[in-house]
BADODO-727181 format. One record per residue (C-alpha): x, y, z; residue in three letters. Coordinates in steps of 0.5 Angstrom, whole numbers. Example, Ala and Ser with C-alpha at 12.3 -4.5 7.8 and 13.67 -1.06 7.14 Angstrom:
25 / -9 / 16 / ALA
27 / -2 / 14 / SER
# end
This chain:
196 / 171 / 157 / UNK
197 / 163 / 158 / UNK
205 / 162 / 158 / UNK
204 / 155 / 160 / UNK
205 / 150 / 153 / UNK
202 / 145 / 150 / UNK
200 / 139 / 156 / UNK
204 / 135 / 152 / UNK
210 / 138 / 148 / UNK
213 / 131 / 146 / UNK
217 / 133 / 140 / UNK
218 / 128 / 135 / UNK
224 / 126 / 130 / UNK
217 / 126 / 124 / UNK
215 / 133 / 127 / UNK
218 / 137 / 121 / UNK
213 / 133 / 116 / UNK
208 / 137 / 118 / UNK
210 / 143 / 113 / UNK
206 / 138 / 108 / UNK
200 / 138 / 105 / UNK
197 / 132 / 108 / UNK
196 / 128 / 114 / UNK
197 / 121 / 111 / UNK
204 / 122 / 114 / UNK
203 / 121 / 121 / UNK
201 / 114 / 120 / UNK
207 / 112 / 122 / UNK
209 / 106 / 128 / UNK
208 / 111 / 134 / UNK
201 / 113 / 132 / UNK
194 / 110 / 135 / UNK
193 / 104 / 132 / UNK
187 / 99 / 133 / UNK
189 / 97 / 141 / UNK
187 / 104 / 143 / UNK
181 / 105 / 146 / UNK
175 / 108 / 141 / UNK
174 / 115 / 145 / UNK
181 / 116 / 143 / UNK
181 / 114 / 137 / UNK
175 / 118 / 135 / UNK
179 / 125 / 138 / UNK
185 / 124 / 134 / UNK
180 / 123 / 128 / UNK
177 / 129 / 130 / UNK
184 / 132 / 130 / UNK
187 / 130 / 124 / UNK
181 / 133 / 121 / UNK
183 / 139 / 122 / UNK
190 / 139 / 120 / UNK
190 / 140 / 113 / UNK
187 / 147 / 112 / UNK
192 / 149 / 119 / UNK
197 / 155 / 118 / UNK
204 / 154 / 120 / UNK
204 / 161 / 123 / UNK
203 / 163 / 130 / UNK
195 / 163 / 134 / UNK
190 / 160 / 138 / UNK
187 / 153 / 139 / UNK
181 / 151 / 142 / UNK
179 / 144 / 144 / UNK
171 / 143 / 145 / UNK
168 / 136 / 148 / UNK
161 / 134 / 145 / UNK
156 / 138 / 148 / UNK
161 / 144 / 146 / UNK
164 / 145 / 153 / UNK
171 / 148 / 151 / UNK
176 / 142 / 154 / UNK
182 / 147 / 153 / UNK
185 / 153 / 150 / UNK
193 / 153 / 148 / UNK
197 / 158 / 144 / UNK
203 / 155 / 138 / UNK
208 / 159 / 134 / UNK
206 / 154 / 129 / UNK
199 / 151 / 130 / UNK
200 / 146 / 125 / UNK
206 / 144 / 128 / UNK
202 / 143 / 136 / UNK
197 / 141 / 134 / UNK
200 / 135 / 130 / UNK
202 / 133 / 136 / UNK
195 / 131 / 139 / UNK
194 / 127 / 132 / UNK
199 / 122 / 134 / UNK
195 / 120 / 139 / UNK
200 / 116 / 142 / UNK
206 / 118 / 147 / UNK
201 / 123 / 152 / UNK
201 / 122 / 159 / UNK
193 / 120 / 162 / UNK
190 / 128 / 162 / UNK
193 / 129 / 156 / UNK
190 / 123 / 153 / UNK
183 / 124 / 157 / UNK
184 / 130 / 153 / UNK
183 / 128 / 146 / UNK
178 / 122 / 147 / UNK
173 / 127 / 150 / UNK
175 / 132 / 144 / UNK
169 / 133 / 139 / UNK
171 / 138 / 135 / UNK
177 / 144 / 135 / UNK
176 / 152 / 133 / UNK
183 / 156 / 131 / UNK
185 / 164 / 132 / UNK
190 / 166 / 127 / UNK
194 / 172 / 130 / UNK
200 / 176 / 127 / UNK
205 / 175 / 132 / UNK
206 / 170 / 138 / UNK
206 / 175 / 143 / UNK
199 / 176 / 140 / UNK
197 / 169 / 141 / UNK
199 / 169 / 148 / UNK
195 / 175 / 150 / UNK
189 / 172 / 146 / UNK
190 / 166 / 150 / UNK
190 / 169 / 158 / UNK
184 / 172 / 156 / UNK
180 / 167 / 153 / UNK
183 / 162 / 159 / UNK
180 / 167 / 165 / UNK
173 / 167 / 161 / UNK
172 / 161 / 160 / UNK
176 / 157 / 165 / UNK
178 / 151 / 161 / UNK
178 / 143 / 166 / UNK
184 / 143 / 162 / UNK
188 / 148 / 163 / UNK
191 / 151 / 170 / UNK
187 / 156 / 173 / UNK
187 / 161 / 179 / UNK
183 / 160 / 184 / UNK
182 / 167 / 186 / UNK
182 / 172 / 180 / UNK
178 / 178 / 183 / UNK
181 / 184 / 182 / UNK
186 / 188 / 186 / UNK
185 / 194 / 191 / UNK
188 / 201 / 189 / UNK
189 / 208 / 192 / UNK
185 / 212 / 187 / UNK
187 / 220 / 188 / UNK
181 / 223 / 183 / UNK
182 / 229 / 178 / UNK
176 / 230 / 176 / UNK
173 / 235 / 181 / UNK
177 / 241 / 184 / UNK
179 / 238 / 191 / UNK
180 / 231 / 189 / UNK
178 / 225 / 193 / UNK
182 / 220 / 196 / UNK
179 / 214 / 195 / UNK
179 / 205 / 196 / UNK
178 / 203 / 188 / UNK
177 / 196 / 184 / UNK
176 / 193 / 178 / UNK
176 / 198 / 172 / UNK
179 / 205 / 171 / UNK
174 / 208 / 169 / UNK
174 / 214 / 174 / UNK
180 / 220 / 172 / UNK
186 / 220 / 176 / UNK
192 / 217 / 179 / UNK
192 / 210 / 181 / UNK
197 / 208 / 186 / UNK
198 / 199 / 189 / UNK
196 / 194 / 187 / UNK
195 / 192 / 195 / UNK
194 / 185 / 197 / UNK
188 / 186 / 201 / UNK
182 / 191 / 202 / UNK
184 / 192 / 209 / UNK
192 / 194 / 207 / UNK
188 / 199 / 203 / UNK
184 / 201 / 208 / UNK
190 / 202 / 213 / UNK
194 / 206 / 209 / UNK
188 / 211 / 207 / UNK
187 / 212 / 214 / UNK
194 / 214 / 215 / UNK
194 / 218 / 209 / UNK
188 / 222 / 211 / UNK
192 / 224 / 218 / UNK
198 / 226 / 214 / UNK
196 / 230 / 209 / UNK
189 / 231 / 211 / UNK
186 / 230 / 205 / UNK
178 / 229 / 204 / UNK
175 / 222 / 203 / UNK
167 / 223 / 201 / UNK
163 / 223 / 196 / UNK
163 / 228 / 191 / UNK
155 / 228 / 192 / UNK
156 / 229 / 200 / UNK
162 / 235 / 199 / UNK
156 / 239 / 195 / UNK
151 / 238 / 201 / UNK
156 / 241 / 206 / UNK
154 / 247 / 210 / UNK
159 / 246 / 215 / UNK
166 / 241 / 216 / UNK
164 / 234 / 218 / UNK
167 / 229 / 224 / UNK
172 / 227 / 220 / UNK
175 / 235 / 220 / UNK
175 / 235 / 227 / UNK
179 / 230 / 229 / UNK
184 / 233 / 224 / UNK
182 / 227 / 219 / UNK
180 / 233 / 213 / UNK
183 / 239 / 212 / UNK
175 / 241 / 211 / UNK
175 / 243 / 203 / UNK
167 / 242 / 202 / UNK
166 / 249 / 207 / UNK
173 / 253 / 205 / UNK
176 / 251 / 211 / UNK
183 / 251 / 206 / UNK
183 / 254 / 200 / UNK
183 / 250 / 194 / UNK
190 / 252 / 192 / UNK
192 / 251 / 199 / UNK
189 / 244 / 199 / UNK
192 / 243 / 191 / UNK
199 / 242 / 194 / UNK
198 / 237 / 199 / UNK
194 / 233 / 194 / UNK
201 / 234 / 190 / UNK
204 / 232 / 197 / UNK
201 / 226 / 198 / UNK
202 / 224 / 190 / UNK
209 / 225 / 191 / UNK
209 / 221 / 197 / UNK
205 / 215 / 194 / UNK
210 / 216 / 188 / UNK
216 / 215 / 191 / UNK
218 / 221 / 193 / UNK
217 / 219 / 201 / UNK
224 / 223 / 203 / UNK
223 / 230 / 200 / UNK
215 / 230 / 203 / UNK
218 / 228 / 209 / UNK
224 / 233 / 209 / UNK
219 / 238 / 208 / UNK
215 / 237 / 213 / UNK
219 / 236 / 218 / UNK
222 / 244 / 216 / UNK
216 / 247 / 216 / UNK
215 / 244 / 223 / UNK
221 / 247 / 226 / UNK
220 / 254 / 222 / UNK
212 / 254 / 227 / UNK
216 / 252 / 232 / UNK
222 / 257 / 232 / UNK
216 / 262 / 231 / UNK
212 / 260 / 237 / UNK
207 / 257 / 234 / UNK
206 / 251 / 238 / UNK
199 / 248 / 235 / UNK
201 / 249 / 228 / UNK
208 / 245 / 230 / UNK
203 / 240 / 233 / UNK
200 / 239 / 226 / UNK
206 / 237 / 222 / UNK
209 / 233 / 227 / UNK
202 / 228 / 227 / UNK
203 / 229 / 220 / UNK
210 / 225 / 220 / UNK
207 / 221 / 225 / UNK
202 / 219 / 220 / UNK
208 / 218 / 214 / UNK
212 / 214 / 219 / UNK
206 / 209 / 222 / UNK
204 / 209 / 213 / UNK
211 / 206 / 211 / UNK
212 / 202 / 218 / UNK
206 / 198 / 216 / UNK
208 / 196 / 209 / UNK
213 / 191 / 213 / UNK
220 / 190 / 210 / UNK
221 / 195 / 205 / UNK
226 / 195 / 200 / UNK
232 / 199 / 199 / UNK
234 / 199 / 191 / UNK
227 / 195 / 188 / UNK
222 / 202 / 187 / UNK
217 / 198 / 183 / UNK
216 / 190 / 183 / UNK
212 / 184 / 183 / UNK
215 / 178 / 187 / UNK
212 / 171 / 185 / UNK
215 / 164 / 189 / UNK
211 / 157 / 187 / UNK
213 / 152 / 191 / UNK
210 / 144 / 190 / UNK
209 / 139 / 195 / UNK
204 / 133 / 196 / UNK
200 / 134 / 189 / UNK
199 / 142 / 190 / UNK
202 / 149 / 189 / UNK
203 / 155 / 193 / UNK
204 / 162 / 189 / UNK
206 / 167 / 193 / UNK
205 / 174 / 191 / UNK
210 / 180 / 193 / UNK
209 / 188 / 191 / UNK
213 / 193 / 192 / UNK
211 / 200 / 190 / UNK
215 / 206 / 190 / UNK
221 / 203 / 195 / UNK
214 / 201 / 200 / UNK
212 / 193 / 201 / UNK
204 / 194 / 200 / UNK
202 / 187 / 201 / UNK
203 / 180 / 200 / UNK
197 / 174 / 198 / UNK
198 / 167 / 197 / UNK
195 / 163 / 191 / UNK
193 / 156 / 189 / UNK
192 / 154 / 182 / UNK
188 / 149 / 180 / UNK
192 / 144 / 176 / UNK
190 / 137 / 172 / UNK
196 / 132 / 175 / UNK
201 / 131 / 171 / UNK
204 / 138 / 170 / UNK
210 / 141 / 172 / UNK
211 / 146 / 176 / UNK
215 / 151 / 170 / UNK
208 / 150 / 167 / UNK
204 / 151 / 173 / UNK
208 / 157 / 173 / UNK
208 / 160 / 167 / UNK
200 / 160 / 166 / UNK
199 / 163 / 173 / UNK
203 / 169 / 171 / UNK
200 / 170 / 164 / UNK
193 / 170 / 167 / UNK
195 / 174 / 173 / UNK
198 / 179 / 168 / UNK
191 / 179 / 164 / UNK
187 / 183 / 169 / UNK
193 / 187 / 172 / UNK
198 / 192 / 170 / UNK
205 / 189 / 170 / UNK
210 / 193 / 174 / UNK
217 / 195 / 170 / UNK
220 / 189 / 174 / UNK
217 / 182 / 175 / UNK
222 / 177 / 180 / UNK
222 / 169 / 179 / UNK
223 / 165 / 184 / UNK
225 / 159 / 178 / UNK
226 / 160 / 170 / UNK
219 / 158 / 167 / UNK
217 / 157 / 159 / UNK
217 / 163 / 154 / UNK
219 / 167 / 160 / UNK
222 / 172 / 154 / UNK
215 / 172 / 151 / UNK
212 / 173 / 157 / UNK
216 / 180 / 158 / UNK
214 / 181 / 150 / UNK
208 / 181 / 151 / UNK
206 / 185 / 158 / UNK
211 / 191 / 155 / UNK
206 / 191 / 149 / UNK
200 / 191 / 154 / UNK
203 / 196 / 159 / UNK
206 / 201 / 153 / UNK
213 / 200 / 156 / UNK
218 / 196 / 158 / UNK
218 / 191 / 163 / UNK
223 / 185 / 165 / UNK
222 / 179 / 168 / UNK
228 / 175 / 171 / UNK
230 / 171 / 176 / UNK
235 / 175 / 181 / UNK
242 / 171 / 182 / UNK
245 / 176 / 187 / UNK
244 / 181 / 192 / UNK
237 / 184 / 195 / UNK
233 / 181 / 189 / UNK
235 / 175 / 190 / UNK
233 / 176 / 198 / UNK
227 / 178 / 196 / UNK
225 / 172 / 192 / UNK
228 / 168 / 198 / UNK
223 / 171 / 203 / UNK
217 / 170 / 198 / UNK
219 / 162 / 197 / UNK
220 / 162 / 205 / UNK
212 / 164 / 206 / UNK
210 / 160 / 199 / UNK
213 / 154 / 203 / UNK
210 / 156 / 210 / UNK
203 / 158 / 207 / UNK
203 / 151 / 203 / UNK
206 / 147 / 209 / UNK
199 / 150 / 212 / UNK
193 / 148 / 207 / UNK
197 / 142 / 207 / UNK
195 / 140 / 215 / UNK
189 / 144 / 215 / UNK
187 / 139 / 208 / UNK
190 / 133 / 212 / UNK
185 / 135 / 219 / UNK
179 / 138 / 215 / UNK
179 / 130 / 211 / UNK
179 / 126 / 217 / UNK
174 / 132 / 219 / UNK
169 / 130 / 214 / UNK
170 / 122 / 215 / UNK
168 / 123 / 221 / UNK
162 / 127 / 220 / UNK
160 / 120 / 214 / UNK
161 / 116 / 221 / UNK
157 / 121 / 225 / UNK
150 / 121 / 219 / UNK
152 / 115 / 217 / UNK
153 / 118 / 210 / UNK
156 / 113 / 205 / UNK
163 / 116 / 204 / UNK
166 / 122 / 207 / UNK
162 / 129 / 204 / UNK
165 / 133 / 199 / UNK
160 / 138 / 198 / UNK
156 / 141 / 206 / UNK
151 / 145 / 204 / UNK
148 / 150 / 211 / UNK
142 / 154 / 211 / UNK
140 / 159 / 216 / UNK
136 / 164 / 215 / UNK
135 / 171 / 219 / UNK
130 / 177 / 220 / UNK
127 / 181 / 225 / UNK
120 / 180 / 226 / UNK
119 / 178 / 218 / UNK
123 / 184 / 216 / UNK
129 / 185 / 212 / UNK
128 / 177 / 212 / UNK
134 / 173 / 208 / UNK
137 / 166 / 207 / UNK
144 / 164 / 207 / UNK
147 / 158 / 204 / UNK
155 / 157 / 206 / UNK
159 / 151 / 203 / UNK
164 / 147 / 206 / UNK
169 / 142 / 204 / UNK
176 / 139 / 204 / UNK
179 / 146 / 204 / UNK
175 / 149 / 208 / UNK
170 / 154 / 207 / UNK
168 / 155 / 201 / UNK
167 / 163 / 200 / UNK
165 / 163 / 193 / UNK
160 / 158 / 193 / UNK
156 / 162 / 199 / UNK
149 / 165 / 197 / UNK
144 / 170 / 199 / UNK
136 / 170 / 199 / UNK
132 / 176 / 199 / UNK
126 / 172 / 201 / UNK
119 / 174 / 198 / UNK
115 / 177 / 204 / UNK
107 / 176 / 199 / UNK
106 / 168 / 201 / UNK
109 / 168 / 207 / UNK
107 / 171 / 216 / UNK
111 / 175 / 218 / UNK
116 / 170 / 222 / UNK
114 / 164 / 219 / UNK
121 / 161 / 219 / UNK
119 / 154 / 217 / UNK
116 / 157 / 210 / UNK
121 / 162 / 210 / UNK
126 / 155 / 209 / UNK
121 / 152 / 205 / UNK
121 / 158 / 200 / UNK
130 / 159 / 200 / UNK
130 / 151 / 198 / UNK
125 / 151 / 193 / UNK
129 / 156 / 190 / UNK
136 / 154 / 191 / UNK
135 / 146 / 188 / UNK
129 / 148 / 183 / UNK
136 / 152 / 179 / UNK
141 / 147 / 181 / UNK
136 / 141 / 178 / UNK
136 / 146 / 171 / UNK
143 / 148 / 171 / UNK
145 / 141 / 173 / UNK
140 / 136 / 171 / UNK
143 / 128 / 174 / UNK
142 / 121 / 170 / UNK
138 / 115 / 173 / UNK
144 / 114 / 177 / UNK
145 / 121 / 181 / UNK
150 / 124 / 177 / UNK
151 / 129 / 174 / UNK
155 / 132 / 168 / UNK
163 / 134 / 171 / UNK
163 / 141 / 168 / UNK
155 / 142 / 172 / UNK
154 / 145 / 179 / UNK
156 / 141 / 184 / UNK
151 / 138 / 188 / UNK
150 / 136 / 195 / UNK
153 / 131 / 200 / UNK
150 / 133 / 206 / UNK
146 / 139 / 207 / UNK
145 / 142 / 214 / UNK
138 / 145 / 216 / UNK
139 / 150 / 222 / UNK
133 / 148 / 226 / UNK
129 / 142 / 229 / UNK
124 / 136 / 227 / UNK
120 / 143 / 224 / UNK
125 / 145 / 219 / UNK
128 / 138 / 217 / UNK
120 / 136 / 215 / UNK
120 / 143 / 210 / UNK
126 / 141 / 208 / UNK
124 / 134 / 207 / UNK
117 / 135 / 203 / UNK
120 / 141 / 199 / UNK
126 / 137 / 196 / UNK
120 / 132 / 195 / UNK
116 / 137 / 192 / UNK
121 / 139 / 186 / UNK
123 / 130 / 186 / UNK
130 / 131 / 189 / UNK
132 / 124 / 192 / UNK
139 / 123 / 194 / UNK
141 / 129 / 198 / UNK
142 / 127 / 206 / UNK
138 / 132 / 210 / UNK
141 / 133 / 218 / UNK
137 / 138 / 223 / UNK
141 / 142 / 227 / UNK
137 / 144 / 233 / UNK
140 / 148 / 239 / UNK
141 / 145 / 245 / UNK
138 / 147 / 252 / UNK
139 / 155 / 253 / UNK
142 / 156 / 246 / UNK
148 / 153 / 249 / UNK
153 / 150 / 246 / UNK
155 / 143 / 246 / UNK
148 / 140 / 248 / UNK
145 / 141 / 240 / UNK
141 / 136 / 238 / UNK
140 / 133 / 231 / UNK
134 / 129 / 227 / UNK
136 / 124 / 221 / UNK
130 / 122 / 218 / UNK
129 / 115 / 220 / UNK
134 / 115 / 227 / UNK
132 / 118 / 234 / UNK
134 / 125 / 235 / UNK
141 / 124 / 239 / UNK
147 / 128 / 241 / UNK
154 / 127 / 241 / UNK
160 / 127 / 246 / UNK
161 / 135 / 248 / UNK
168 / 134 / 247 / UNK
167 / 131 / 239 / UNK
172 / 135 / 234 / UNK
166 / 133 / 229 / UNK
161 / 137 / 235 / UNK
166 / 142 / 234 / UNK
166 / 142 / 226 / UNK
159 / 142 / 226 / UNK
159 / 148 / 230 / UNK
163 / 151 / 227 / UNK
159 / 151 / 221 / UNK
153 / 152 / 224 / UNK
156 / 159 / 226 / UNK
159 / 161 / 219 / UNK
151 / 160 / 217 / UNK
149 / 164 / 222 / UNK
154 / 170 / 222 / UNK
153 / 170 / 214 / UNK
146 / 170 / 214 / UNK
145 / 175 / 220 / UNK
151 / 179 / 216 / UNK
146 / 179 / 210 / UNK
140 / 181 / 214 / UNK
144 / 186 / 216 / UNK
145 / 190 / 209 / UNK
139 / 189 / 207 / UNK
136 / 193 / 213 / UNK
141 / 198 / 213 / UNK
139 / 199 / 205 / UNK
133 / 199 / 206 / UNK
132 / 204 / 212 / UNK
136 / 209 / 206 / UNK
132 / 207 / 201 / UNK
129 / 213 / 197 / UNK
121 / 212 / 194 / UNK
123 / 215 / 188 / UNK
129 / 209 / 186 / UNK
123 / 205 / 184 / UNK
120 / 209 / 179 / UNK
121 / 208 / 171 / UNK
124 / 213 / 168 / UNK
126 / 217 / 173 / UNK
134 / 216 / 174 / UNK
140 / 220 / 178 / UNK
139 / 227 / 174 / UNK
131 / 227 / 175 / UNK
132 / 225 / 182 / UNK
136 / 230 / 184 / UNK
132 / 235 / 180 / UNK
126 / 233 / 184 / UNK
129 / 232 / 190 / UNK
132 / 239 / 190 / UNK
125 / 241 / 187 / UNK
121 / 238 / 194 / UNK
125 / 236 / 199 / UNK
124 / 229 / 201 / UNK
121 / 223 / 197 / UNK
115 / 224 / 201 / UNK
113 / 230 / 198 / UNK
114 / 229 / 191 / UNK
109 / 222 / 193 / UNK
103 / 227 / 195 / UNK
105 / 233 / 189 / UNK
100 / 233 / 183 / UNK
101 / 233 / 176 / UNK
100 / 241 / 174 / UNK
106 / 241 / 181 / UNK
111 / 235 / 178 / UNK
111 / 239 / 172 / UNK
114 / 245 / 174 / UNK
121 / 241 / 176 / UNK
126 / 242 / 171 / UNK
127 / 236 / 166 / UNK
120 / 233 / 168 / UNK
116 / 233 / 162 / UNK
109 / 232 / 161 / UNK
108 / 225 / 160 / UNK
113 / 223 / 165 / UNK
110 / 228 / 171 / UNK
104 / 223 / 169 / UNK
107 / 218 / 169 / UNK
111 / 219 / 176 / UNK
104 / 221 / 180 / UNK
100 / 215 / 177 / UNK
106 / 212 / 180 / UNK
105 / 213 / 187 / UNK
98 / 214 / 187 / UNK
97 / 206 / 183 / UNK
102 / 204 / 189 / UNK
97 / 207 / 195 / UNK
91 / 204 / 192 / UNK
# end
């Protein structure tokens, strides 16, 4: 759902005429005459053409350049009426006009209804991430408190993505670790078990977790499941809303062991209000009449905007994230606004009540359309008065606040960057800094890492690992291992994102590198010079970032091709910058390796084996005990597992024995 509409929306008095049959109408004084440049002409060619076979009722239109890379996806109560307006050709500001001259042709979705329209458009704006539409930067998906039914002592467990899993979920919250915290509390409040399914079978004997009073031990019967049935009832209650009564209740059992003497079950209670209490005072200010809401607040300021997003469930704060939507200049907020919400809506289920901090287009179609979707009925409106509209002030506030700092931090990190052109002689300050590093322990579980910085500051979702292929390479062989993260990583960048004569490359393509940093010294940066060399990559600037005596910092050397190794001032914010970089590389590459190795260690011989999945697995492992044993048994010993026929006892034991030869 995009609730943003058409760039332009230049109403004209000759706009009626297009209930005709033909375009020849729009021939009029204000549309493109021969003074327009030729790529404009050519698009509204394009979209005259199609003007004649489109129905006024309501749809989707799409907008493709000639290489058939979508430009940009809008929805109209009318498409022939929207698309009129792009036939003019005249009267549109510089994007919009961009716009049409790359346009190369245009595909159309009739719908039923508007609402439809703008579901289909949110939809299709996420997935194909038009240049021309406003996009959100952060579309990953929100973490939610999951209670699971489907066993008889539920799970209380952190869930993202879809709901595939039978349950009840309770968020969204703004982060992991808002999550994590209150699954914590929760466990000490109403003692219910966070393991897997798997490890619950296993269990033999209460784990850690019921010793220091985290689980009330369900998996050994330390509870009855009836008994443990109603703290799961307790803990919905509470994540529902029903915080008071849960809390009443408890503190009346509290004082009924008290009263009787039985100080160590009174302990039990008090701690679990304890825990209640600590759950409700990390979610922050908590509202007294808002039960279920979304806050959003945008703010505008030197070119960019601030979303910032407030829930609010079950008369609780559970978090708060600031977004940054990508929008082409010359939109207004209101428009900004408006396709933020629709696709944030797309991915998310909307709360009965949805706050504003201004009015924004199609507001009453947005509310149409997230009531279809959620099954009942939602509001979306902003408050006048009173506790909502406090609510929609303190979200304003931190839009204002969190924009106000990527505003210094964009200010600091561009004379940052400038500084590095002057350091590395580089022709204009970088947008793009590629880091790599790799890490390993004598060649095992050896990875690469490659980090990404720029005007904004790091770039997380750009970041990449390399799981680096042992077969050619000695064991601590650093310099080949560099070799081999590179090769790879320019050898897909030169295919996705092929340059002309001149180093360019297409706008809608991967981005190359202005700068590409090498965690090493004069050894390193040669590798990574003959490799690029090797695949024909010119163009990139290649700088070794050698530690400094002892591994300390602030006396780091680097080696440019062509100039004599140098250091810079120990005191050099670019120094500083660099450094900064240098760490990040190496925290995410050691990070990485770490993963890697502890998979590993954990890893099970029979995961490689075709057509051997979890229920095989389970069976073998249940028949001989370890992946060791069922590696030495014979066939005729294979075939005797329950659900291993034959041929596949056969093919397991050549297998493993294939591997050892």
């Amino acid at each position: 759902m995009s609730g943003n509409r058409s760039p332009d929306m230049i109403e004209t008095p000759d706009v009626a005429s297009v209930e005709g049959d033909g375009i020849e109408e729009y021939a009029s004084p204000e549309t493109a005459d021969a003074d327009t440049p030729e790529s404009l002409r050519r698009g509204v060619e394009v979209i005259r053409a199609q003007l004649k076979h489109l129905p006024n009722g309501p749809g989707v239109y799409r907008m493709f350049d000639a290489n058939g890379d979508v430009l940009y996806v809008g929805k109209a109560r009318s498409l022939r009426k929207r698309v009129a307006n792009y036939a003019r050709g005249v009267g549109h500001n510089t994007r919009i006009s961009r716009m049409i001259a790359e346009t190369g042709s245009m595909e159309f979705v009739s719908t039923e209804t508007e609402t439809e329209a703008l579901l289909l458009e949110a939809n299709l704006i996420k997935r194909l991430r038009p240049r021309f539409n406003v996009l959100m930067r952060d579309d990953k998906s929100f973490p939610y408190i999951l209670i699971a039914s489907e066993h008889p002592a539920p799970q209380i467990a952190k869930h993202r993505g879809a709901r595939t899993r039978k349950g009840d979920y309770y968020g969204p919250f703004a982060s992991a670790g808002a999550v994590g915290r209150t699954i914590d509390a929760l466990e000490r409040a109403f003692l219910l078990r966070s393991c897997a399914d798997s490890y619950y079978e296993r269990r033999t004997r209460p784990c850690l977790l019921f010793q220091i009073k985290r689980c009330s031990g369900p998996c050994t019967r330390e509870i009855e499941l009836n008994d443990y049935a109603r703290l799961v009832e307790e803990a919905r209650d509470f994540l529902s809303g029903k915080s008071d009564r849960v809390k009443h209740d408890l503190a009346h059992a509290m004082d009924e062991a008290s009263q009787a003497l039985d100080f160590e079950r009174a302990a039990v209670y008090r701690d679990r209000l304890a825990a209640l209490a600590a759950i409700q005072s990390n979610q922050g200010v908590n509202p007294r009449d808002v039960e279920e809401a979304d806050v959003f607040a945008l703010h505008a300021e030197g070119g960019q905007t601030c979303v910032e997003a407030f829930f609010f469930r079950a008369y609780q704060n559970w978090g708060a994230r600031a977004y940054f939507p990508k929008a082409e200049g010359g939109q207004e907020p209101s428009e900004v606004f408006g396709s933020f919400l629709a696709q944030f809506y797309d991915a998310e289920e909307p709360p009965r009540l949805v706050l504003l901090s201004e009015e924004i287009e199609d507001q009453a179609l947005l509310a149409e359309a997230l009531s279809v979707r959620s099954g009942r009925k939602v509001e979306v409106s902003v408050p006048v008065r009173g506790e909502k509209k406090e609510l929609v002030a303190r979200a304003l506030s931190n839009a204002r606040e969190a924009l106000g700092r990527r505003l210094a931090e964009t200010s600091t990190q561009t004379k940052l960057l400038a500084g590095v052109a002057a350091a590395f002689a580089l022709p204009a300050p970088p947008k793009r800094i590629e880091v790599y590093d790799n890490s390993h322990i004598m060649g095992t579980a050896a990875v690469g890492g490659m980090i990404v910085a720029g005007p904004e500051g790091f770039q997380k979702n750009s970041y990449r690992k390399f799981n680096i292929r042992p077969e050619d390479l000695t064991p601590g062989d650093d310099t080949g291992m560099m070799r081999q993260v590179l090769r790879r990583r320019f050898a897909r960048l030169q295919k996705e994102s092929p340059r002309d004569v001149e180093g360019r490359a297409a706008d809608d393509a991967p981005p190359w590198p202005d700068l590409v940093l090498i965690d090493g010294g004069q050894g390193q940066l040669t590798a990574a010079r003959e490799t690029l060399a090797e695949l024909g990559v010119t163009g990139v600037p290649l700088v070794g970032v050698a530690k400094g005596v002892d591994r300390e910092a602030g006396r780091e050397t680097f080696f440019i091709d062509g100039r004599t190794p140098f250091r810079m001032p120990p005191r050099d914010p670019v120094l500083y910058y660099v450094q900064r970089l240098r760490d990040e590389a190496h925290r995410f590459a050691i990070g990485t390796h770490r993963a890697r190795r502890s998979k590993e260690f954990v890893a099970n011989p029979l995961d490689e084996v075709p057509g051997v999945g979890p229920t095989r697995k389970r069976a073998l492992l249940r028949h001989f005990g370890t992946g060791k044993a069922v590696a030495r048994a014979g066939v005729a010993d294979l075939e005797k597992t329950p659900g291993v026929s034959r041929a596949m006892a056969q093919s397991i034991y050549d297998f493993f024995h294939d591997k050892r030869e």
